[in-house]
ROFIGU-418935 format. One record per residue (C-alpha): x, y, z. Coordinates in steps of 0.25 Angstrom, whole numbers, plus 2048, in hexadecimal, padded with zeros to 3 digits. Layout:
   c1   c2   c3
    X    Y    Z
...
This chain:
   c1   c2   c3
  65C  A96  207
  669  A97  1FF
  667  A90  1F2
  675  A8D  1F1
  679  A80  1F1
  686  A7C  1F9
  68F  A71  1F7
  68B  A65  201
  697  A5E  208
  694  A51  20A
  69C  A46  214
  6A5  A3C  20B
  69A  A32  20B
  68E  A3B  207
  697  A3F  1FC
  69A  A30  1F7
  68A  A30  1F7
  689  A3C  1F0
  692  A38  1E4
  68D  A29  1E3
  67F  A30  1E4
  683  A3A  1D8
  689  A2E  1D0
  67D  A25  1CF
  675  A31  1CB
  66E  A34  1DB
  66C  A3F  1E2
  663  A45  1D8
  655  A4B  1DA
  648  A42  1D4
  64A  A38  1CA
  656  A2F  1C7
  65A  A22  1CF
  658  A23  1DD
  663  A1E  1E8
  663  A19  1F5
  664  A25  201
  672  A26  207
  66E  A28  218
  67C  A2E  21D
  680  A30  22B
  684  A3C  230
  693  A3F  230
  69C  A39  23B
  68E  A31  242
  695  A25  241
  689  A1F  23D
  685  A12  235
  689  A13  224
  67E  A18  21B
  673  A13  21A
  66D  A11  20A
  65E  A12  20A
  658  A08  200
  652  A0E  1F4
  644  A11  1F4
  63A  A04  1EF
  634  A05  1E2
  624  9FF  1E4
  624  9FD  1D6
  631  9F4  1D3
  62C  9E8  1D2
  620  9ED  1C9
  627  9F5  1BE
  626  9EE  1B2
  630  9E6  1A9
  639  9F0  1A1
  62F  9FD  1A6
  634  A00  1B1
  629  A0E  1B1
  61E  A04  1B1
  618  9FD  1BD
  60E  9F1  1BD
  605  9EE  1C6
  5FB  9E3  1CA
  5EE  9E7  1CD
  5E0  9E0  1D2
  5D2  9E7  1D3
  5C5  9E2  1D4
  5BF  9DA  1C8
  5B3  9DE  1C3
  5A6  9DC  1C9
  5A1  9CE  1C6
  593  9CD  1C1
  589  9C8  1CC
  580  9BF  1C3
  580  9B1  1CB
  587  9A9  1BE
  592  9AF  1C0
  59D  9AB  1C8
  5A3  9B4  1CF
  5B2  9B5  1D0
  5B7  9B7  1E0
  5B9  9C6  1E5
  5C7  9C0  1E6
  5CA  9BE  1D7
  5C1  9C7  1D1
  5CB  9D1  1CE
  5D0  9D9  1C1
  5E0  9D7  1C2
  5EA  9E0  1B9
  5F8  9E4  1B7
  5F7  9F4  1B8
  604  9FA  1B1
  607  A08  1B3
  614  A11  1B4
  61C  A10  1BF
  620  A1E  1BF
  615  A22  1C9
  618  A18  1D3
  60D  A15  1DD
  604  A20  1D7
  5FE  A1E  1C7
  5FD  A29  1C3
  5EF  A2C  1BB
  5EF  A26  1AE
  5ED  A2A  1A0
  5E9  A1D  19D
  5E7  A10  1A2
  5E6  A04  198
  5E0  9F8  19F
  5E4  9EB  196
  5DD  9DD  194
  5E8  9D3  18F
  5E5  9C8  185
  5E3  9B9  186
  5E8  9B2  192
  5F1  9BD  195
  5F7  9C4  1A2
  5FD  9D3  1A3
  60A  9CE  1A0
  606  9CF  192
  605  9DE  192
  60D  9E2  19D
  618  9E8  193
  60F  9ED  18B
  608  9F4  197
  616  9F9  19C
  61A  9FE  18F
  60D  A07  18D
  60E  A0A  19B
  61D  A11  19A
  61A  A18  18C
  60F  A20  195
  619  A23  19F
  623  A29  193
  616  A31  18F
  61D  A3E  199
  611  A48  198
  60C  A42  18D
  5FD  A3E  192
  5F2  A4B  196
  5E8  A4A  1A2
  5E0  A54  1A1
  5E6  A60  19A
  5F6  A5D  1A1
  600  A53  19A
  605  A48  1A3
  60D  A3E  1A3
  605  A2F  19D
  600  A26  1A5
  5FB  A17  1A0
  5F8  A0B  1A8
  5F6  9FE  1A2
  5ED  9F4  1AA
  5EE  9E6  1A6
  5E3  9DD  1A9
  5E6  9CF  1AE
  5DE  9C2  1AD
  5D6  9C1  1B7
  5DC  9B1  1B9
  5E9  9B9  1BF
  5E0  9BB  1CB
  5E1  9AD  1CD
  5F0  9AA  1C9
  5F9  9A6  1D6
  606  9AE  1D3
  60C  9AB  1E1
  616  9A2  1DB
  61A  9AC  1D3
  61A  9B5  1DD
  622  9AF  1E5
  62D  9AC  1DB
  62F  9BC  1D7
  62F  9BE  1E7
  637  9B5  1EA
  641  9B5  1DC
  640  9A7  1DB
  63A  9A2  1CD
  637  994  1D1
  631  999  1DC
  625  999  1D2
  627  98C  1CB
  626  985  1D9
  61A  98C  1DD
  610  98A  1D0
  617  97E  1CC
  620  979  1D7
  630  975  1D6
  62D  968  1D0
  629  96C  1C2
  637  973  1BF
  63C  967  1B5
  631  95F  1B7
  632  95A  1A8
  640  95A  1AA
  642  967  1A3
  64F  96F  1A8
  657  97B  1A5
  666  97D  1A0
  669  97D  1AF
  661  972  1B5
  656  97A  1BB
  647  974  1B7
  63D  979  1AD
  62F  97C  1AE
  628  970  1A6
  624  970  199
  615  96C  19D
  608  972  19D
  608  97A  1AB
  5FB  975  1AF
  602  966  1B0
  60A  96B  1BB
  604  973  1C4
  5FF  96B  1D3
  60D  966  1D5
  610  963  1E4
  61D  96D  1E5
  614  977  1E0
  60B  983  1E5
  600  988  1DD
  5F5  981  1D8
  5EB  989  1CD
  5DD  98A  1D0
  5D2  983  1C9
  5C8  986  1BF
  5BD  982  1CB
  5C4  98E  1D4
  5C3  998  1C9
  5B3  995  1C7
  5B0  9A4  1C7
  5BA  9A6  1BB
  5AF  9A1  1B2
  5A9  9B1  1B4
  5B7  9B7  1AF
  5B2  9BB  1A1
  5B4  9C9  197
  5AB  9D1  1A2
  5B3  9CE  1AD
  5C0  9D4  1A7
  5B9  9DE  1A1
  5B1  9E2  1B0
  5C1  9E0  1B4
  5C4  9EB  1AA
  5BA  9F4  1AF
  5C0  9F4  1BD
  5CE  9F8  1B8
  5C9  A02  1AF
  5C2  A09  1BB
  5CE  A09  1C1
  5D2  A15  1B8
  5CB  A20  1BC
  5C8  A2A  1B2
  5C5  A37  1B1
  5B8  A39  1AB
  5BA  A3C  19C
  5C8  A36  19B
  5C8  A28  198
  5D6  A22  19A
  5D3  A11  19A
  5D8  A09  190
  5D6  9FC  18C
  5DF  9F2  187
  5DF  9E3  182
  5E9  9DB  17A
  5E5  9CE  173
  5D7  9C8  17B
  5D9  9D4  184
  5D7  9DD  178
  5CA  9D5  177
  5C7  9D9  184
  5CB  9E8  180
  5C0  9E8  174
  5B5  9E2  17C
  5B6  9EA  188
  5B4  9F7  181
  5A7  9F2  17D
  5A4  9EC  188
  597  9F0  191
  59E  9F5  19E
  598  9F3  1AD
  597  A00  1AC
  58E  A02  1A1
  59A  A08  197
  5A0  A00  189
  5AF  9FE  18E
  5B4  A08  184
  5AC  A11  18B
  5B6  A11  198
  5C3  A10  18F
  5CC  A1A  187
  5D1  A0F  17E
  5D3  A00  17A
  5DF  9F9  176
  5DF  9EC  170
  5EB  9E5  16D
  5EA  9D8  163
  5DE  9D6  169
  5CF  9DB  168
  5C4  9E2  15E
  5B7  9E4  159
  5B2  9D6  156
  5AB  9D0  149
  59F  9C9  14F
  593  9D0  154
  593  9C7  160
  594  9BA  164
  58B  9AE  15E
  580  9A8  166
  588  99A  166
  595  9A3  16B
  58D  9A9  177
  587  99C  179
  596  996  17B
  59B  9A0  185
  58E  99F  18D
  591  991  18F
  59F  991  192
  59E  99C  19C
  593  990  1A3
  59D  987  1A0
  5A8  991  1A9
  59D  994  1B5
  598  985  1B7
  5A8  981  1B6
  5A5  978  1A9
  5B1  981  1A1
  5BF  984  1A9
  5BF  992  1AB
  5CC  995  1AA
  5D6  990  19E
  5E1  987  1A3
  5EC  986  19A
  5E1  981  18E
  5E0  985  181
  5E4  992  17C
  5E6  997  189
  5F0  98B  18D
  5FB  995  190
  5F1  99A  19D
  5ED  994  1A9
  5F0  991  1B7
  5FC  989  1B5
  601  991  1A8
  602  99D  1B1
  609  998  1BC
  615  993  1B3
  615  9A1  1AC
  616  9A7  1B9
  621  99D  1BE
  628  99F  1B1
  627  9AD  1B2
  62E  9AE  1BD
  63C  9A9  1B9
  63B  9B6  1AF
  641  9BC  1BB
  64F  9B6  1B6
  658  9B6  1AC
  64F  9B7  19E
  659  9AF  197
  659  9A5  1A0
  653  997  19D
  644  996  1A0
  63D  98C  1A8
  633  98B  1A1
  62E  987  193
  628  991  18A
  61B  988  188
  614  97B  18E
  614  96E  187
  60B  96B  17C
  60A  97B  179
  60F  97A  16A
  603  970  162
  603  967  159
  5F9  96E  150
  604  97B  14E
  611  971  14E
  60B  966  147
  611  957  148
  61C  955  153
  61F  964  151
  618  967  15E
  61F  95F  166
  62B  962  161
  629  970  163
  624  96E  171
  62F  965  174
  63B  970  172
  633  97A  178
  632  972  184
  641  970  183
  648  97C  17F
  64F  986  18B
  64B  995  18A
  64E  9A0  190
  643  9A7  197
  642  9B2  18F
  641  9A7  183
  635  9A0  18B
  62D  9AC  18C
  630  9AF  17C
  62B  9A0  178
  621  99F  182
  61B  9AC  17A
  620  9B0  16D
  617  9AB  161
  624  9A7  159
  62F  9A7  163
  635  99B  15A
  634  9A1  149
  63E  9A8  143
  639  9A7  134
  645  9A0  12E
  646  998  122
  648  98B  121
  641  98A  12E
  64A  98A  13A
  647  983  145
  63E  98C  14F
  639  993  143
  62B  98B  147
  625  992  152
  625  989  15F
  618  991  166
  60A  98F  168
  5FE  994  163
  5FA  99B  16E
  604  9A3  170
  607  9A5  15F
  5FA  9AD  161
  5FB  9B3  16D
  60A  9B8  16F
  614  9C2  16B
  622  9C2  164
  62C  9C2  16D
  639  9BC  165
  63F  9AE  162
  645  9A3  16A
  655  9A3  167
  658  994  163
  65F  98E  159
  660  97F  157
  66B  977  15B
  676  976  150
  671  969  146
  662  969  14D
  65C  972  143
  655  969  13C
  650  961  149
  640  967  147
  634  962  145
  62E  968  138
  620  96E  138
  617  96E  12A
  61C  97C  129
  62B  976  126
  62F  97E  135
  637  977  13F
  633  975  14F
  63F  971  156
  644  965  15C
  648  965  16A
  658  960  164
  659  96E  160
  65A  976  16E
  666  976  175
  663  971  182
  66D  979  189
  669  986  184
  65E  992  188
  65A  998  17D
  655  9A5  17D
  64C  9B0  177
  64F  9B9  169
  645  9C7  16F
  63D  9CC  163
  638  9DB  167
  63F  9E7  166
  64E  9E6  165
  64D  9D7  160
  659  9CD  159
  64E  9C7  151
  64D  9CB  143
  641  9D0  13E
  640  9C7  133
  63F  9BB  13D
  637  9C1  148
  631  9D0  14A
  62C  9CE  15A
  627  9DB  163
  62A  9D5  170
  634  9CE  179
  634  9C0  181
  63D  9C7  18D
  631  9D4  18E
  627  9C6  18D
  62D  9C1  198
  62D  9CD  1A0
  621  9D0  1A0
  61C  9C3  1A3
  623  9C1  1AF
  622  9CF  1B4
  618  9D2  1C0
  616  9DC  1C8
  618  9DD  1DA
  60D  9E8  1D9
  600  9E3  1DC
  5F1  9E4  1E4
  5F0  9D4  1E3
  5F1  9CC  1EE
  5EE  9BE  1F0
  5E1  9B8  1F2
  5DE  9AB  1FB
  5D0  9A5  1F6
  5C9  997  1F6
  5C8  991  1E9
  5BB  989  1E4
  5C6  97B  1E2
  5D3  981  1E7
  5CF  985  1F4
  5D6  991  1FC
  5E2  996  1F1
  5EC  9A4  1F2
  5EB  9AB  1E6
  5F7  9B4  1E2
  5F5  9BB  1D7
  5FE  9C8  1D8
  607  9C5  1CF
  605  9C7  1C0
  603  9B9  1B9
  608  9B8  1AB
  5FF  9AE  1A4
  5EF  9AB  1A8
  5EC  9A3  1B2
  5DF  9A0  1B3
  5D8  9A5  1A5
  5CB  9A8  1A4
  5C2  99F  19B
  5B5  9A9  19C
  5BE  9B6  198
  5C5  9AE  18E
  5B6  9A8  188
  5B1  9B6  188
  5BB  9BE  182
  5B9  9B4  174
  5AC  9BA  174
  5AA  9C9  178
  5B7  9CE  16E
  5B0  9C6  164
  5A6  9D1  15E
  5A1  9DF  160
  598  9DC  169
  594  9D3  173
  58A  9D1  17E
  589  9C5  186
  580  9C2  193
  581  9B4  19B
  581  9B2  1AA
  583  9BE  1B0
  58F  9C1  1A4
  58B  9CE  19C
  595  9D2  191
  592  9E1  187
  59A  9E2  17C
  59A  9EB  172
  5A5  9F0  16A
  59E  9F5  160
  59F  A02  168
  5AB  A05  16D
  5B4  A12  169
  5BF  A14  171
  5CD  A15  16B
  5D4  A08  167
  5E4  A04  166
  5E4  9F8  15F
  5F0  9F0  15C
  5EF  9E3  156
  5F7  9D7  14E
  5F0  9D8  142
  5ED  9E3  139
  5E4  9EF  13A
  5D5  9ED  135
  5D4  9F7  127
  5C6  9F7  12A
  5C5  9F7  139
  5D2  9FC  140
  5C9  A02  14B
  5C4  9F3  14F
  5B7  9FB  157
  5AF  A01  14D
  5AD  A10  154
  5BC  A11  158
  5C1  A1D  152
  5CE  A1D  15B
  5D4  A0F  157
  5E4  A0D  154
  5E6  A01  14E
  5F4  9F9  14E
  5F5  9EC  146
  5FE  9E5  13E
  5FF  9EE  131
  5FF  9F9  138
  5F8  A05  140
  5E8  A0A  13D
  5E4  A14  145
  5D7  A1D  143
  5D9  A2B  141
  5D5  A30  14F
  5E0  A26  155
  5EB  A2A  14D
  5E9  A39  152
  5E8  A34  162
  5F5  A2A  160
  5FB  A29  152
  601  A1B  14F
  60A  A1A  142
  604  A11  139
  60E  A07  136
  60F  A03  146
  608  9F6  144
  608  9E9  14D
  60F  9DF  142
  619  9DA  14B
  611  9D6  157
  60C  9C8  15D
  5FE  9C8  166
  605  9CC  172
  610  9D4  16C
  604  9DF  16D
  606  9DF  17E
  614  9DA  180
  61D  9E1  175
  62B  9E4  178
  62C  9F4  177
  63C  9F5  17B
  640  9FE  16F
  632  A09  171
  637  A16  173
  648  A14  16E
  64E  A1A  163
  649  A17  154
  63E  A0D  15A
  635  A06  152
  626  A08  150
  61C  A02  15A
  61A  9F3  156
  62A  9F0  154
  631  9E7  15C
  635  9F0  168
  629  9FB  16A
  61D  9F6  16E
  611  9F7  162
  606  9F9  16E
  60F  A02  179
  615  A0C  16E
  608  A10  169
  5FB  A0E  173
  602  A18  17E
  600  A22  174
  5F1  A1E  171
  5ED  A1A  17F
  5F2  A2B  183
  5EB  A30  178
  5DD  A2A  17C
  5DF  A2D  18B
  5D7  A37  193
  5DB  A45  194
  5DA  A41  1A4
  5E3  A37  1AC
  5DD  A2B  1B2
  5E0  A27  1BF
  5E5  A1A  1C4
  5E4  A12  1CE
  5F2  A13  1D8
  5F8  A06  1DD
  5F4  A08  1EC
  5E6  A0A  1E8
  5E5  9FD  1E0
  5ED  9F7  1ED
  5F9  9F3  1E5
  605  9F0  1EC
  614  9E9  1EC
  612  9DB  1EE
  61F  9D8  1EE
């Protein structure tokens, strides 16, 4: 054949084609934007215009992730672990006994994983959902997919591969999230309101925004579920009976299951494990832990992260009168004496049935203009006691929270920011007291400040705490304003002399409202013990706990208490001994490094440990995956650890990890996870194989 090309004549129109083609960059071979398929008729046919072929249908749209758009999320269901068969226990349905988590992967090999270097498999922390660590996750996930030939299997260099499986509470099996469902189907909000809620409650205590529309109350959501215009109904402590049996063994049987998943080539060991906060509990005590199969659970891991969170203990094991105490309350759970789940009580008051449902309706509005006026308030009432705003202080406090407009953005920054309200100023000005609860002081992260400033001659208009700072008086808002949201992170207007904060109320939100199309869930009809026949719709991703677990939540106080620990009641067997475990720790932490221990495991050798003064690593882990020194965690909050903002990582003249801007956790665990991987790739499950589909 002659090789030589010739110059192709082409009719007028094909011509137009061909240039508007070779202006918008088409017509080229492989990557690049792809464009519809121009169909011309032969010249002269007379037949119809030219018909535009729509563009092929990306599967994976809908579950790319917020700001990675190389990153997919999936929501995946397997099989719980097999429950024991000792007649005291009750066993949980075949229905509900299920280990639930948000598989993030990259979206660069479509429909087909492909093998992994490694897969980290994470627990999250006290009453929390994957929402927590999905940016985290994402972020980790698209610093492998940069890693171009930069992973081994074998003896060849190819390109990395991690995967990040969050686990979920096991109480999302149980959560309806049609409601919300149908809102995101339907791009209709309200749609959500009306159905956990109903129409009704909109302004039900005459609360109202700049344009008349009305607000969700500012009330304890458990006083208004059951309305007649409403839907849902929750489901009762007596129709979750068999909850009473979901304790540390049954997320660590869970565990087991996904962990299995990954199938390994002998010698290689590519399974991580990772746990922030209670979760990183759950991390220490799993590697000690007696197995079904007979191995410590370091024995089946590459590595451990524990992230503010998690250790070696102090006691030897628990007292007689201790043991004594959690035999009885796990009675009290069986016989139905103790509630078995928590409802909006205590220190878990931000969980719950009804809590989840007006997260997931609120959430839903995120779908609109951030800087909109929100619908909801940033807390319930009574949240702000009189014990931390002493006198009428708590009141008051309560009082303007109940009555100031905020943007959406602004709601999710006061709902979660441990001082979204002080900026050091002196004299006192007069949000330089910080309007938030205990709670959430201990367990949030630092996302920025609310943007307010009194109305002119209202300075003074405060109640005075003993400490001489001012909680403000509803007189100083101006009623026809929205205010908004200062972002701390990287990038942020906020000196650092007031506020140094690692991550952003707008990446919050995000990630809270996010959920995935792609899923294997599907709907369970089943005949509750009080409730009687109910739907369950659980394939969307919840963003607070439905229907926590007071057995797990019992449990865990006791078995990340010490080194060891072995406990034998009715048909409940627990193994624990971290007294040997040896497997590479990351440890990244609020507080500083421990001069005498910094490896936390005593026959660690492998330990990198990341605290507030700084970096300690042994010499063995600074040779696998240096970390400078000086990187140190001063800046962070307790959640700052999973949900840092990592916007300025990787640009010109960028900071250190631990700065606002790049993430302490995703610029330096990538590099440690690779180091400890297996010279052989893992294989993953595919989607088809684990019946994942789009569901909508």
């Amino acid at each position: 054949m002659n090789s030589t090309r010739r110059p192709m004549r082409l009719s007028g129109a094909a011509a137009l084609v061909a240039i508007a083609l070779a202006a918008c960059g088409g017509g080229g071979g492989g990557g690049g934007t792809q464009f519809p398929v121009i169909v011309l008729p032969p010249a002269g046919s007379g037949s119809p215009p030219p018909v535009t072929n729509p563009p092929a249908v990306d599967p994976l749209a809908k579950a790319r992730m917020p700001d990675y758009p190389d990153v997919v999320g999936e929501y995946v269901q397997i099989e719980g672990g097999a429950q024991p068969t000792d007649p005291s226990v009750l066993q949980t349905p075949k229905e509900f006994n299920a280990a639930t988590f948000l598989r993030v992967r990259s979206a660069l090999d479509g429909e087909t994983p492909r093998a992994a270097n490694a897969v980290m498999v994470v627990m999250p922390g006290f009453s929390s959902t994957p929402g927590h660590w999905m940016y985290l996750a994402a972020q980790l996930v698209q610093k492998a997919n940069e890693k171009k030939g930069g992973c081994v299997n074998g003896t060849a260099l190819v390109d990395c591969r991690l995967e990040v499986w969050i686990v979920q509470r096991r109480g999302a099996h149980l959560a309806d999230t049609l409601g919300a469902r149908n809102a995101l189907v339907d791009r209709n909000p309200s749609a959500a309101v009306s159905y956990y809620f109903g129409k009704s409650v909109m302004g039900s205590d005459g609360r109202t925004t700049l344009d008349g529309q009305g607000k969700f109350p500012v009330a304890s959501p458990k006083t208004l579920v059951g309305a007649v215009d409403s839907t849902w109904r929750p489901l009762l402590q007596s129709d979750l009976s068999f909850m009473a049996d979901w304790g540390f063994e049954t997320y660590a049987r869970d565990v087991e299951k996904m962990i299995a998943l990954v199938k390994q080539e002998s010698g290689s060991k590519n399974v991580f494990l990772a746990g922030h906060s209670q979760g990183g509990s759950f991390t220490s005590v799993f590697a000690g832990r007696l197995g079904t199969d007979g191995l410590r659970g370091q024995q089946n891991l590459a590595g451990i992260v524990m992230l503010d969170g998690g250790g070696y203990g102090t006691l030897t094991s628990p007292t007689p009168t201790q043991v004594a105490t959690l035999k009885t309350a796990i009675d009290d759970l069986r016989s139905g004496a103790r509630a078995v789940y928590t409802d909006a009580t205590g220190a878990n008051s931000a969980s719950g049935p009804a809590v989840g449902a007006r997260e997931m309706a609120s959430l839903r509005y995120t779908t609109e203009d951030q800087k909109a006026e929100s619908l909801f308030p940033p807390r319930q009432a009574g949240m702000l006691t009189t014990t931390a705003f002493p006198g009428t202080a708590a009141d008051t406090g309560n009082a303007f929270l109940g009555a100031i407009r905020l943007s959406q953005v602004a709601r999710a920054g006061m709902g979660f920011d441990t001082s979204p309200t002080t900026a050091p100023t002196t004299p006192p000005a007069p949000l330089a007291v910080n309007l938030q609860d205990s709670l959430i002081v201990s367990l949030g992260e630092s996302l920025g400040l609310l943007d307010f400033r009194p109305v002119a001659g209202t300075e003074a208009d405060c109640d005075i705490l003993p400490s001489g700072k001012c909680v403000p008086r509803i007189s100083q808002i101006d009623a026809t304003k929205v205010y908004g949201w200062i972002e701390a992170g990287g990038g942020s207007s906020i000196p650092a002399a007031t506020k140094v904060g690692v991550g952003k109320a707008s990446q919050f939100l995000r990630g809270y409202s996010w959920t995935t199309n792609r899923t294997n869930i599907q709907p369970i009809a089943y005949n509750f013990r009080t409730s009687g026949q109910r739907t369950v719709d659980a394939r969307e991703i919840v963003t607070a706990n439905w229907y926590p677990s007071e057995r797990y939540e019992a449990e865990m106080s006791f078995v990340g208490a010490g080194p060891t620990f072995v406990f034998d009641h009715k048909g409940i067997h627990i193994d624990v001994d971290k007294s040997v475990v040896n497997v590479p720790l990351y440890y990244a932490h609020q507080g500083p490094a421990s001069p005498t221990n910094p490896s936390v495991f005593p026959l660690v050798t492998d330990y990198t440990n990341i605290g507030s003064a700084g970096t300690v690593q042994s010499a063995e882990a600074a040779a696998r995956s240096r970390v400078d020194p000086v990187v140190s965690s001063q800046y962070y909050k307790h959640t700052d650890f999973v949900s840092a903002d990592d916007s300025l990582a990787g640009t010109p003249g960028a900071a250190a990890p631990g700065q606002p801007g790049v993430s302490l956790v995703a610029n330096t665990l990538v590099d440690w996870v690779f180091a400890r991987t297996g010279s052989k790739l893992a294989a993953v499950p595919s989607p088809k194989e684990l019946g994942v589909v789009n569901t909508r």
